[in-house]
TORKEKOL-687512 format. One line per field, with one value per residue (C-alpha): y, x, z; residue number from 1. Coordinates in steps of 0.02 Angstrom, whole numbers, plus 50000, padded with zeros to 5 digits. Layout:
REM TORKEKOL-687512
north Y,...
east X,...
up Z,...
k NUM,...
This chain:
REM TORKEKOL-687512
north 52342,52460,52450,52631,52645,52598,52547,52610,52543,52633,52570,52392,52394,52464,52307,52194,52256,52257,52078,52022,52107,52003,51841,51794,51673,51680,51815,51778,51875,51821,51911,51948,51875,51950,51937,51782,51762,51612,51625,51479,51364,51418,51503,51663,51754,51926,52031,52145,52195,52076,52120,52194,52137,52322,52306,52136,52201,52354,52247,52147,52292,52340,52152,52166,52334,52269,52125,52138,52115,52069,52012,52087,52060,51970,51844,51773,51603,51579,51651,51644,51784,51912,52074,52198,52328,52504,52599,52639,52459,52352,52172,52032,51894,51751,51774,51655,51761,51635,51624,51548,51521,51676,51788,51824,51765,51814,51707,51803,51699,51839,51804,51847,51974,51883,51749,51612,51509,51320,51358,51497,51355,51229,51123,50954,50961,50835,50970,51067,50918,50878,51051,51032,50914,50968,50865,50761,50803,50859,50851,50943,50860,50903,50964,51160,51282,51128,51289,51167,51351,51403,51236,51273,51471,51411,51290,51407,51554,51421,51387,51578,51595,51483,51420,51550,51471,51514,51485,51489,51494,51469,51510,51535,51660,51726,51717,51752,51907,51830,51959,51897,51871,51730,51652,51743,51730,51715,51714,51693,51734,51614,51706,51872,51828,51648,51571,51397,51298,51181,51318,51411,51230,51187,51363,51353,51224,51345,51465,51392,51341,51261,51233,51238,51279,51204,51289,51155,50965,50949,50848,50705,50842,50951,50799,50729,50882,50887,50718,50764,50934,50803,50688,50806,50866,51021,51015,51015,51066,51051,51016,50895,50884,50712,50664,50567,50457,50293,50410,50549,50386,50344,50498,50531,50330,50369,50529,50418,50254,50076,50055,50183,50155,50019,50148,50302,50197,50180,50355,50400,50283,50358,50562,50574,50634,50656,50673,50773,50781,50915,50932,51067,51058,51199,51223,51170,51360,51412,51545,51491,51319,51167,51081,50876,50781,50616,50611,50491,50499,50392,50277,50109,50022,50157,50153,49943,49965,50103,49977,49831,49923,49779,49804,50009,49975,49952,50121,50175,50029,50082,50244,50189,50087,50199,50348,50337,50303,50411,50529,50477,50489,50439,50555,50458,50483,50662,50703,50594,50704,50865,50795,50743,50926,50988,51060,50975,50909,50708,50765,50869,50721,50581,50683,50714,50546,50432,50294,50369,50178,50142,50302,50273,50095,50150,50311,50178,50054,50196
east 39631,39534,39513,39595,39620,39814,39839,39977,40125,40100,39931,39979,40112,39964,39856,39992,40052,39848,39841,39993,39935,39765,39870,39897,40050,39997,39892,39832,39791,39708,39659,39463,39439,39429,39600,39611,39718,39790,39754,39816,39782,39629,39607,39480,39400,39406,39241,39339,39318,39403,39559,39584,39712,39781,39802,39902,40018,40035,40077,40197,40277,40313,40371,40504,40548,40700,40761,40922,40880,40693,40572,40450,40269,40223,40360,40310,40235,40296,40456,40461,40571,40556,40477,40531,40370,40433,40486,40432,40348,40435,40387,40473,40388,40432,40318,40244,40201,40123,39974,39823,39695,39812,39809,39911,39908,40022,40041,40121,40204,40242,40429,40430,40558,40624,40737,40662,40734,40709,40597,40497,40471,40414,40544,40628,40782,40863,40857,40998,41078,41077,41137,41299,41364,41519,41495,41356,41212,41047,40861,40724,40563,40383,40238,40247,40206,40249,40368,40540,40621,40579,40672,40803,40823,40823,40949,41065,41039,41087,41272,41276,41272,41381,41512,41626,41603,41585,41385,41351,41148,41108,40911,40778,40738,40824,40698,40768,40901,41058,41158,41339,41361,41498,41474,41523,41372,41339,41173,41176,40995,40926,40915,41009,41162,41177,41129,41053,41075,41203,41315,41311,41328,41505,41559,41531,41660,41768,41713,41796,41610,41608,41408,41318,41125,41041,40869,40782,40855,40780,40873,41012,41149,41099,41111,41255,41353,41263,41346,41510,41509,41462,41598,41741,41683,41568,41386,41259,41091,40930,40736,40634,40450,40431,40329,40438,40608,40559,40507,40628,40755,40651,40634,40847,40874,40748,40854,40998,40997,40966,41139,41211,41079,41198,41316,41223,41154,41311,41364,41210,41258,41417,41375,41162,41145,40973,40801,40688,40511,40386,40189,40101,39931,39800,39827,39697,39665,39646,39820,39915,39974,40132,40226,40241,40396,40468,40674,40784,40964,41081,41138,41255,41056,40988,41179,41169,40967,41032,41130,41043,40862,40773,40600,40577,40449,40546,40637,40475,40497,40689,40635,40508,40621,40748,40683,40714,40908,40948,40794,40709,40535,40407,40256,40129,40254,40246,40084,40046,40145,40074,39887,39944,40035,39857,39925,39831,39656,39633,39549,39689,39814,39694,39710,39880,39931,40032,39899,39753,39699,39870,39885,39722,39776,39945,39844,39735,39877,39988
up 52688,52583,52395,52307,52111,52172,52353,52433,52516,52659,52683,52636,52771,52897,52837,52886,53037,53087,53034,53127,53299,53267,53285,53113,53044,52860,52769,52581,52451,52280,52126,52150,52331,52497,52594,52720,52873,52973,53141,53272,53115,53062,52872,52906,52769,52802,52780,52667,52484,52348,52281,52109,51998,51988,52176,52191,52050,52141,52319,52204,52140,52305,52348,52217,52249,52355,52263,52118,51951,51978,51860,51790,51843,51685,51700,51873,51874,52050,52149,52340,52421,52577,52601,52753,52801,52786,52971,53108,53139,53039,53005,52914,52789,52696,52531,52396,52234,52108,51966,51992,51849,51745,51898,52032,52233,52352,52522,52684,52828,52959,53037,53204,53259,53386,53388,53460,53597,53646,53810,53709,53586,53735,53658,53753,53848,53721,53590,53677,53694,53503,53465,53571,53433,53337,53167,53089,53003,53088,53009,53049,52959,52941,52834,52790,52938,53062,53147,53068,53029,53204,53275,53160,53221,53391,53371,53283,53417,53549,53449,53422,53608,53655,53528,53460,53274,53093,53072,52886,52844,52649,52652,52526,52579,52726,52889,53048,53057,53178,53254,53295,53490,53518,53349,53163,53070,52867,52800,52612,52538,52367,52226,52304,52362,52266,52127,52203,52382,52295,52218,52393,52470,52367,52398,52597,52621,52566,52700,52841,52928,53090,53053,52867,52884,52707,52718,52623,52545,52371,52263,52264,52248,52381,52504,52447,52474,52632,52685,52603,52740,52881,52828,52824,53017,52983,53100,52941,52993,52844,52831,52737,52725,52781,52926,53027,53043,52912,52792,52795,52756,52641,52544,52559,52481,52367,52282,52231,52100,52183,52154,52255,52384,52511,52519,52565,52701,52763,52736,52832,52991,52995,52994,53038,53209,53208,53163,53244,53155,53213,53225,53273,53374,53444,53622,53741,53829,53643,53635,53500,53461,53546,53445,53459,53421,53354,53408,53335,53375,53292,53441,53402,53380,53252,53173,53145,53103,52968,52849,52854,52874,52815,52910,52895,53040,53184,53187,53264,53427,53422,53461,53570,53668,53660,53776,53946,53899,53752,53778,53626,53582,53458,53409,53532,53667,53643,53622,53772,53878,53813,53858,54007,54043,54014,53855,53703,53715,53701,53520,53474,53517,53423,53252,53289,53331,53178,53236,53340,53405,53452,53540,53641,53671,53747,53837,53923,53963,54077
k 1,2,3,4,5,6,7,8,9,10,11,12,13,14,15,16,17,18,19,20,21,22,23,24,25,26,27,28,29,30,31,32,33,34,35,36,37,38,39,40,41,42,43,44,45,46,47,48,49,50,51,52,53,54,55,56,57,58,59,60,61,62,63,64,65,66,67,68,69,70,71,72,73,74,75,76,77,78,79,80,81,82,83,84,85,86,87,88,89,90,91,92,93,94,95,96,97,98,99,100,101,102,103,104,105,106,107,108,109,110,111,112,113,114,115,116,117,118,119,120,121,122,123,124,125,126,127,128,129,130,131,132,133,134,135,136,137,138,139,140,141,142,143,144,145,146,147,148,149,150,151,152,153,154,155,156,157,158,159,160,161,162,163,164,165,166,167,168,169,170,171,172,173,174,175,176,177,178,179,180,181,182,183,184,185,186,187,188,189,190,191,192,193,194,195,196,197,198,199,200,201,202,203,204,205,206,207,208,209,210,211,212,213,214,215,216,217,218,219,220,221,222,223,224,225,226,227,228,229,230,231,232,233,234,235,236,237,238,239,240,241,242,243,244,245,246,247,248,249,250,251,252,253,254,255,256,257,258,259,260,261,262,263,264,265,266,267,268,269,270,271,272,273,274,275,276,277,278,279,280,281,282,283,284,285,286,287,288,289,290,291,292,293,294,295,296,297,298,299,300,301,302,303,304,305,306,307,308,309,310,311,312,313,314,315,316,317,318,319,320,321,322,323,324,325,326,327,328,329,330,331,332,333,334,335,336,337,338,339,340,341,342,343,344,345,346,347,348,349,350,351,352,353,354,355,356,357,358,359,360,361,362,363,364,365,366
């Protein structure tokens, strides 16, 4: 990307597509640095010259270009929204516009144009199981760029070809474009076509959904809605940034008051199907990266564990235990099968691993 008085869009939109085509997931720009990419995981520094602040007002001009009732330059502290590249190529991106030290940064994450699919993903055969359920509430869990909105476009292309259903996505913002094929397809956008996720929650139920896709759980309200949706026989699908099973419990008991906390438990053995947290790790031959995976599904053992959960620990041997029945599987029991597929190296897996000795240990042991 070259440095101009004003850069144009048109050459902005080249720098992108050049950077995407180079393998990158993420492409950052900061006021008076170089431009960096993300490449299989790796932050590169490009050898290019440092952004002005004329040009990253200029690239946010163009960000906001698209958006109702934007704000104005001056007034962004941070606002996270989507930006289309202009035709013939035309790219999608979910971007983070937000100040830094009084100037502006803007962070790309390039969304792939096609929808992906569960064996495109390298995901398990349980997945497709999971998303054959009619009610309950599904989690997808993991740190940010762990590929959870991936999972979650997979899952919903699977219902979309094969359940002839009212699908209704509330996202922030909108990532993957669905087309309708069996199922009727909504896809409400934060921000442009609702005010909040809770408003657009509250209003869904009055939709007539089959399955409610909550792009992110943030607050008490947002999951108690959530539940309510699950309760009254909607499929509610939603991430969390939580690592794994105990904690994502955890983190939804810790939204509402100790007093409320017995029943939520109980609320959540009744409608949680599932929790499926997600890693992501280089692959060994170096093209791209595999994602890892902890599976809980509520069984009648989870269920009972659920309201008394007195030792948080043993979800993780319920799991454990629970995988050659229900098709389970804890985060060592993934990445043990991806190093023995030849697909992660046994350093990859270590760092990986919730408990690196533990993982060796068990390695050793088969």
């Amino acid at each position: 990307m070259q440095e101009r008085s004003t850069i144009k869009k048109e050459d902005f939109d080249a720098f992108l597509y050049s950077a995407v085509k180079k393998g990158a997931s993420d492409i950052h720009l900061k006021t008076g640095s170089p431009p960096s990419v993300r490449v299989n995981g790796v932050l590169i520094h490009l050898n290019l010259p440092p952004i002005s602040k004329q040009n990253i007002e200029a690239i946010t001009g163009y960000i906001l270009s698209s958006k109702i009732n934007p704000p104005s330059i001056n007034e962004i502290t941070q606002i996270d929204l989507s930006y289309t590249t202009s035709p013939p190529i035309i790219y999608r991106f979910r971007v983070s516009i937000f100040k830094q030290r009084g100037n502006l940064s803007i962070v790309f994450r390039n969304i792939p144009a096609e929808i992906p699919t569960f064996q495109s993903l390298g995901l398990p055969p349980v997945i497709e199981k999971i998303s054959q359920e009619s009610r309950g509430l599904i989690l997808i869990t993991g740190a940010t760029g762990s590929g959870k909105s991936s999972t979650l476009a997979a899952i919903i292309n699977y219902i979309n070809h094969t359940k002839a259903v009212h699908i209704i996505t509330i996202e922030d913002p909108i990532e993957f474009i669905h087309e309708d094929i069996k199922a009727r397809i909504s896809q409400r956008e934060v921000g442009t076509d609702t005010e909040n996720f809770n408003s657009a929650l509250r209003a869904a139920l009055r939709q007539d959904p089959d399955v409610i896709l909550v792009g992110e759980i943030r607050d008490h309200e947002t999951i108690d809605i959530a539940l309510k949706a699950a309760e009254t026989g909607h499929l509610v699908l939603s991430t969390l940034h939580t690592p794994d099973a105990a904690k994502t419990l955890g983190r939804i008991l810790a939204l509402f008051p100790p007093e409320e906390q017995e029943l939520v438990r109980h609320r959540l053995a009744d409608n949680l199907t599932a929790t499926i947290s997600q890693r992501l790790l280089p692959r060994a031959d170096g093209k791209g990266r595999v994602v890892a995976m902890e599976i809980m599904i509520v069984t009648g053992t989870v269920r009972e564990w659920l309201i008394q959960m007195e030792k948080p620990s043993t979800i993780k041997d319920i799991i454990e235990k629970s995988r050659t029945q229900y098709e389970m599987q804890t985060f060592d029991q993934s990445l043990t099968d991806l190093y023995r597929g030849g697909l992660v190296t046994l350093e990859a897996a270590k760092a990986a691993a919730t408990n690196p000795a533990d993982f060796i240990r068990a390695l050793n042991f088969e």
